[in-house]
C-alpha positions in Angstrom: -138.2 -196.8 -68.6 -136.5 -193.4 -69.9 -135.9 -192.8 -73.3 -132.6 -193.1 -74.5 -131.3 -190.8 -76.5 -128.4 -192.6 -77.7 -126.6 -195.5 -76.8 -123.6 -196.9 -78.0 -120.6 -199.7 -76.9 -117.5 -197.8 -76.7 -115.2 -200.7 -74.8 -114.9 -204.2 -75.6 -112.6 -207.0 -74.5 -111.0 -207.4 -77.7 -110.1 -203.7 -77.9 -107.5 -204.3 -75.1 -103.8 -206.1 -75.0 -103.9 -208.0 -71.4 -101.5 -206.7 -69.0 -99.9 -210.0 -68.3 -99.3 -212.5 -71.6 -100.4 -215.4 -69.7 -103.7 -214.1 -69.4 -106.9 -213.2 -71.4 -108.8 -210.2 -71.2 -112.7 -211.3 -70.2 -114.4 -208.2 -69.4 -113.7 -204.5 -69.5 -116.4 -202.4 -67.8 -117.9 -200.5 -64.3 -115.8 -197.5 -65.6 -115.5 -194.5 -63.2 -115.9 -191.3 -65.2 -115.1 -187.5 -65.2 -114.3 -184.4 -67.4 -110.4 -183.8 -67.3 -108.8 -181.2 -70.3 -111.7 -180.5 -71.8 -112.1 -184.3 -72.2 -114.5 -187.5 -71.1 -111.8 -189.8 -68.9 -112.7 -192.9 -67.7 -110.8 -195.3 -65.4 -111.9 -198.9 -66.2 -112.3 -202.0 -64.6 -110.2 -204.7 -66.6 -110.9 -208.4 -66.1 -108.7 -210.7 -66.9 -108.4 -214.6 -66.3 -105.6 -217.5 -67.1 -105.0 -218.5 -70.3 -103.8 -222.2 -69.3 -105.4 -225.1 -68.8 -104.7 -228.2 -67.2 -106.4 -231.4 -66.9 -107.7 -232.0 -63.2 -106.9 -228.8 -62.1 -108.1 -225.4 -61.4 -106.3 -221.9 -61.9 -107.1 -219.0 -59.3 -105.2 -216.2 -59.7 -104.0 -213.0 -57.8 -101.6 -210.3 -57.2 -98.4 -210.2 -55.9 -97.3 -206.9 -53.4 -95.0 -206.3 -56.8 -97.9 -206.0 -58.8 -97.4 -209.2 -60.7 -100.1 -211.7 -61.5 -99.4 -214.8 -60.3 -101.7 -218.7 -60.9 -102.7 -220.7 -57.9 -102.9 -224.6 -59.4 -105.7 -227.0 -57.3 -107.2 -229.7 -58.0 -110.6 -229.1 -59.5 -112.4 -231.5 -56.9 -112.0 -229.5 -54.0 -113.9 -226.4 -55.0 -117.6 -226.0 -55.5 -117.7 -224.4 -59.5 -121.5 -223.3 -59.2 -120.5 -219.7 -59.6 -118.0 -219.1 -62.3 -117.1 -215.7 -61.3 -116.3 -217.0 -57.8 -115.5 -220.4 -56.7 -115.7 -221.9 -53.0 -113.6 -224.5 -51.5 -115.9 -227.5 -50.1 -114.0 -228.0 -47.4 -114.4 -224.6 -45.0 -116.5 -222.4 -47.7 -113.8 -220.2 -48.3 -113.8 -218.1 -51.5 -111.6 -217.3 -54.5 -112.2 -215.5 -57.6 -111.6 -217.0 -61.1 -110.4 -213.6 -62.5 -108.6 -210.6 -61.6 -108.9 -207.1 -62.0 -106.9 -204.0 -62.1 -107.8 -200.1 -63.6 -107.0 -198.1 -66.9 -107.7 -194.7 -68.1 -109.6 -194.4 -71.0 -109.6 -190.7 -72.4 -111.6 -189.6 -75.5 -110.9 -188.2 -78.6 -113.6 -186.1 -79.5 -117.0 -184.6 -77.7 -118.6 -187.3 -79.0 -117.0 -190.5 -77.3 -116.8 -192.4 -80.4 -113.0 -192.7 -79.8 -110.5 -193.5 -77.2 -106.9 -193.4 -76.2 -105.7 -195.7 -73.2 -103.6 -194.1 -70.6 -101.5 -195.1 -67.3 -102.8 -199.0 -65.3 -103.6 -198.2 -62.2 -102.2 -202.2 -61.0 -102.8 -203.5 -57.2 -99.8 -203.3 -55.1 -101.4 -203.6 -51.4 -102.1 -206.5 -49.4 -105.8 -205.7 -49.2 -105.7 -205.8 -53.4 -104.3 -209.5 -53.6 -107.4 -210.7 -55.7 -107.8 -207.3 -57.6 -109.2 -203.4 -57.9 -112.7 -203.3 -59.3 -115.4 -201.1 -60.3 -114.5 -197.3 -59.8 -115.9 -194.4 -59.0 -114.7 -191.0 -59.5 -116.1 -187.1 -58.1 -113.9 -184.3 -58.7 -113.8 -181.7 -55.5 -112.3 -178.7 -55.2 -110.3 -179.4 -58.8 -108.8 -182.8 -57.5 -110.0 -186.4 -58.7 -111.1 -188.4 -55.6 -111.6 -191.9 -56.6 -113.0 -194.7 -54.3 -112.8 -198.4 -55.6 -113.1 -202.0 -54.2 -110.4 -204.0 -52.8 -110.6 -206.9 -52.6 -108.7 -210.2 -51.1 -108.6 -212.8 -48.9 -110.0 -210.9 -45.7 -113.2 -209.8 -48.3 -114.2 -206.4 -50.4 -113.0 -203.6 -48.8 -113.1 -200.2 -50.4 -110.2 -198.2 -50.7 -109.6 -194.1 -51.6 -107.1 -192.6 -54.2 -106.7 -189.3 -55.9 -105.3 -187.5 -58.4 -104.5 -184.2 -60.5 -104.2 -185.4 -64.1 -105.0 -189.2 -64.1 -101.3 -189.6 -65.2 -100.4 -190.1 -61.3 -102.1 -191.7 -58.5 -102.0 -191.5 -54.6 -103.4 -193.9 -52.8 -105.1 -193.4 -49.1 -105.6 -197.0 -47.8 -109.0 -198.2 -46.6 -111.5 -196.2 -46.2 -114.5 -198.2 -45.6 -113.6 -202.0 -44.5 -115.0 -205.7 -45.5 -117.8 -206.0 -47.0 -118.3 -202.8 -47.9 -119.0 -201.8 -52.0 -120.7 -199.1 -54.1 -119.2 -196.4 -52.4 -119.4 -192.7 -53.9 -118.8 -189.4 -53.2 -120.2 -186.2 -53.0 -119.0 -183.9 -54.9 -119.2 -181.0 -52.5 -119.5 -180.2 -48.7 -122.9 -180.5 -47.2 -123.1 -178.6 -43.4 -119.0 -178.7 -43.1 -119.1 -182.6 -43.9 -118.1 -184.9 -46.9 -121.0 -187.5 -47.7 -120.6 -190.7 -49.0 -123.3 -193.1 -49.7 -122.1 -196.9 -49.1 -123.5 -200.5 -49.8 -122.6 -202.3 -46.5 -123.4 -206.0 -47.1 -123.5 -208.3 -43.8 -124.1 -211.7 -44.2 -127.2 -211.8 -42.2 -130.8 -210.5 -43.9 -132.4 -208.0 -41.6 -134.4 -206.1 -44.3 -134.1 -205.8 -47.7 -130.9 -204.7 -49.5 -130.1 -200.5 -48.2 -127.6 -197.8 -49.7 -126.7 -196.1 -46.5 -124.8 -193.1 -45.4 -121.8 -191.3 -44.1 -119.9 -188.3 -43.5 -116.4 -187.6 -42.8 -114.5 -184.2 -42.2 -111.8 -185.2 -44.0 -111.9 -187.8 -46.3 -110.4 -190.5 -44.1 -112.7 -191.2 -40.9 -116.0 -192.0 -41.6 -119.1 -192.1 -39.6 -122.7 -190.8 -38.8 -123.5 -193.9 -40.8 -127.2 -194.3 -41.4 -129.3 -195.5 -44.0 -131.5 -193.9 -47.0 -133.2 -196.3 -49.0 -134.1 -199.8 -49.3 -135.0 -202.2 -52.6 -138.3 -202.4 -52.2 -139.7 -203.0 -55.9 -139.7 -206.9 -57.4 -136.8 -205.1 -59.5 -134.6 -204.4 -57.1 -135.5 -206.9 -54.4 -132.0 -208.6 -54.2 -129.7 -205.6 -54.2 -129.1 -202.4 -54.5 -125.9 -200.4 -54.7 -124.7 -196.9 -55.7 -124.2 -195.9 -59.4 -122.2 -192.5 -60.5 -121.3 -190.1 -57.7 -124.4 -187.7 -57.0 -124.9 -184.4 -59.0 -126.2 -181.2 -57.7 -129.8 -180.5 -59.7 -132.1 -177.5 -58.6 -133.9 -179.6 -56.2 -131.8 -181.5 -54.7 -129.2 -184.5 -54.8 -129.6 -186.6 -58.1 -128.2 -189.9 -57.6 -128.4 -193.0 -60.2 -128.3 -196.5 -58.6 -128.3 -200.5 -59.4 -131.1 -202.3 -58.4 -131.3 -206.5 -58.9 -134.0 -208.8 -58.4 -133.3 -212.4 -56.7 -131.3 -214.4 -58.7 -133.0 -217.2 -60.8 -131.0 -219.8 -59.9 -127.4 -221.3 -58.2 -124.7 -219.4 -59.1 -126.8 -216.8 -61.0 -127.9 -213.3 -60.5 -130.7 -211.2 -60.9 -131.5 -208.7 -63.8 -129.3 -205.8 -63.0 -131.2 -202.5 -63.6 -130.5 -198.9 -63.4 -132.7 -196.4 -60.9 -132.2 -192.9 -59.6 -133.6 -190.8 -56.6 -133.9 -187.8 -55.5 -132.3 -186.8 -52.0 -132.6 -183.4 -49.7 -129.7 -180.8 -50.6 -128.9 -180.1 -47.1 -129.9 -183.8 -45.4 -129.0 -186.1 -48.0 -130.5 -189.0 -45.7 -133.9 -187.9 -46.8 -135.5 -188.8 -49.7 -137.6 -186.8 -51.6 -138.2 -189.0 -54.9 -137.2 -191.6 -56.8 -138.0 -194.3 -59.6 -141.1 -196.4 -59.2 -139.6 -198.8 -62.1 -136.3 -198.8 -63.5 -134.8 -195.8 -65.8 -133.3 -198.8 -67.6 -133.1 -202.3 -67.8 -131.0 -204.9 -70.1 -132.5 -204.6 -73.5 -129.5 -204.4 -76.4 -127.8 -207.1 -76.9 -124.5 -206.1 -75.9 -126.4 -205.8 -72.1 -128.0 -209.2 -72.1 -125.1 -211.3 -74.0 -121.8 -211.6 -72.1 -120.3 -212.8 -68.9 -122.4 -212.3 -66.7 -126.1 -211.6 -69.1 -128.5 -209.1 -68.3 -126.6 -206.2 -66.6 -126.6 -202.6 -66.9 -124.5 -201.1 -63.5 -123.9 -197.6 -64.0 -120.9 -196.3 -62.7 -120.2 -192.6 -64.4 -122.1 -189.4 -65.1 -120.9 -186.2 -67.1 -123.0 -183.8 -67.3 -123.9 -182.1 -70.8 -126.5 -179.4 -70.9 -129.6 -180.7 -70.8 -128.9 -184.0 -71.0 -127.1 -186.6 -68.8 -124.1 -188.8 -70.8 -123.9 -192.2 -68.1 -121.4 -194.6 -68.9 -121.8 -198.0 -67.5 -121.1 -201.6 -67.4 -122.8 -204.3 -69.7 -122.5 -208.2 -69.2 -120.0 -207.5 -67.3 -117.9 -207.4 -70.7 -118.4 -204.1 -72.0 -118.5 -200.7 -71.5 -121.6 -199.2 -73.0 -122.7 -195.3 -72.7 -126.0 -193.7 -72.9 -127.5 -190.2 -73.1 -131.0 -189.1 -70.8 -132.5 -185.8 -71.0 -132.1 -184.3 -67.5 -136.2 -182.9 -67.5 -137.2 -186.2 -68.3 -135.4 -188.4 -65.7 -136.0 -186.1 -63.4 -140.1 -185.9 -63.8 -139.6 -189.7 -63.9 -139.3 -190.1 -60.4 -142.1 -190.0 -57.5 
C-alpha cells in the first residue's frame, strides 16, 4: 500500500436531514468530485431507506416520475432477504432494492476540506431512475461539468449523462450506456478527435475475470469502438473491478484509480473493496503501460471497515493539488472519507 498522507471523514449520515420525513438517511458516500470557484465540490450519493415498520411485511421503496418517494408494502415471505442491500422475490428472482438514492452537492469551505456547505438535490425524475441515482462521477471538459451516474430501475443499472456550468443547475442527456452497465468515467480531454470513456459492462455470464473496458464517442452521446483494457487478475481484485475518479493527464500517460474486490465470503456478502491505479498510453488509452501489483489502499480505519456494507474503500473523485493527489471516496458504504497521496510515489508504485 501507499502512504497516506492524511486521511480524514468529511461526510456522515448523521450530518444530513433526509429528503423525505418518512425516511432515514443510511449512507452518504461514492461522491463525484471537481474544483468549481476556487473550491472542492462534490456531488454525493445519499442513501436513504423507510423509517416504518410493519409486522409481516416488507418496505421497498422508489421514485415516482414527480420525484417523490413512495413505499411498496409485501409480505416479508415472498422475498429471499440474504442480501440486505438488495432483496429478490422467490417466485421469478426478480430484484428490488431496500434503499434509494438520489445526489447532493457538497462544496467546501476552505482549502483544507474540513468544512462543508450543502447545495442543490439533484432527485430522480426519469423512468430509468425509479429505484434511484447512485455513485457519480464528474470530469470537467472544455470549462463544463460532465457528470455520468447510474440509473437504476426495474429494467437494471443503466448509466445515464448530465452537465452543468455551476452545479446550481443540471441538464440531463438520457442514457448513455444501457443495462448493466456501471463505473463509467470520462476523459477529461480528446484523444485522436474522440471522447474516451472507460466502462464496467457486467453480463451475467463469466467469460473471464471481471474487465474495465473501453469506448469512444464523437460527441458525448453515441458510444462505441468498445474494447477492453484490463482484467482483475490479483486474489484482490478477483471478483470485480470497476472505474474510480475520471483519469488525469500525468507526464507519462493516463493515470487512472480503480476498485478492485475479491470473491465475496459468503451469501449476500461482498468482497474487500480495495483501491488500485494504472497507467494507460496517452494516445491509445486501451494499452496499458503499468499499474498496481497490490492495492494503493485497502480498508484499514475504522470508519472503512465499520458500516453498511464493512470493508470498503471505492474511490470516486480526484483533485489534483501540486504534488499530491486529494481522492475522495466512499467508506462502508456510509461515509464519505478523503485521503491525500503523493503523486511521485503512486506513480513509482505501479509496474
Amino acid at each position: 500500500m501507499i502512504e497516506r498522507c492524511c486521511k480524514r471523514v468529511i461526510l456522515r449520515p448523521e450530518h444530513l436531514v433526509p429528503a423525505d420525513k418518512r425516511f432515514e438517511v443510511i449512507g452518504v458516500f461514492n461522491p463525484g468530485a471537481a474544483q468549481c470557484g476556487g473550491r472542492d465540490v462534490l456531488l454525493v450519493r445519499v442513501a436513504e431507506r423507510p423509517c416504518e415498520t410493519r409486522p409481516g411485511l416488507l418496505a421497498l421503496p422508489r421514485y415516482e416520475l414527480s420525484g417523490d418517494a413512495v413505499i411498496d408494502w409485501f409480505p416479508t415471505a415472498e422475498w429471499d432477504l440474504t442480501d440486505s442491500r438488495v432483496v429478490r422475490r422467490r417466485s421469478d428472482g426478480l430484484a428490488r432494492l431496500t434503499s434509494i438514492s438520489h445526489l447532493r452537492v457538497f462544496r467546501a469551505g476552505d482549502d483544507d476540506g474540513a468544512s462543508w456547505t450543502e447545495g442543490q438535490s439533484f432527485l430522480p425524475d426519469a423512468p430509468e431512475e425509479e429505484f434511484g441515482a447512485e455513485d457519480p462521477r464528474v470530469t470537467e471538459i472544455q470549462g463544463r461539468f460532465w457528470i455520468t451516474y447510474v440509473a437504476v430501475s426495474r429494467h437494471g443499472a443503466a448509466t445515464s449523462l448530465a452537465s452543468t456550468d455551476d452545479f446550481e443547475t443540471f441538464v440531463r442527456h438520457g442514457v448513455i450506456f444501457c443495462p448493466e452497465n456501471k463505473d463509467v468515467v470520462l476523459f477529461p480531454a480528446q484523444i485522436d478527435g474522440q471522447y474516451a470513456a472507460l466502462h464496467r459492462p457486467t453480463g451475467g455470464s463469466r467469460f473471464s475475470s471481471p474487465e474495465i473496458w473501453l469506448a469512444r464517442s464523437p460527441d458525448l452521446f453515441h458510444w462505441g469502438r468498445h474494447e477492453p483494457v484490463l482484467s482483475g487478475c490479483a486474489p484482490w481484485e478477483a471478483g470485480r473491478v470497476g472505474s474510480g475518479p475520471p483519469p488525469i493527464r500525468v507526464e507519462n500517460g493516463w493515470l487512472a484509480v480503480y476498485h478492485g474486490a475479491g470473491d465475496p465470503r459468503a451469501p449476500g456478502s461482498v468482497g474487500e473493496y480495495c483501491a488500485g491505479a494504472v497507467l494507460l498510453d496517452h494516445c491509445d488509452p486501451s494499452r496499458v503501460l503499468r499499474r498496481s501489483p497490490e492495492p494503493i489502499m485497502r480498508p484499514t480505519a475504522d470508519f472503512e471497515r465499520t458500516g453498511f456494507v464493512g470493508d470498503v474503500v471505492f474511490p470516486t473523485g480526484l483533485i489534483e493539488r501540486g504534488d499530491k493527489l486529494r481522492m475522495y471516496y466512499g467508506s462502508a458504504d456510509s461515509n464519505i472519507g478523503s485521503v491525500e497521496f503523493c503523486r511521485e510515489e503512486l506513480l513509482a508504485s505501479l509496474c
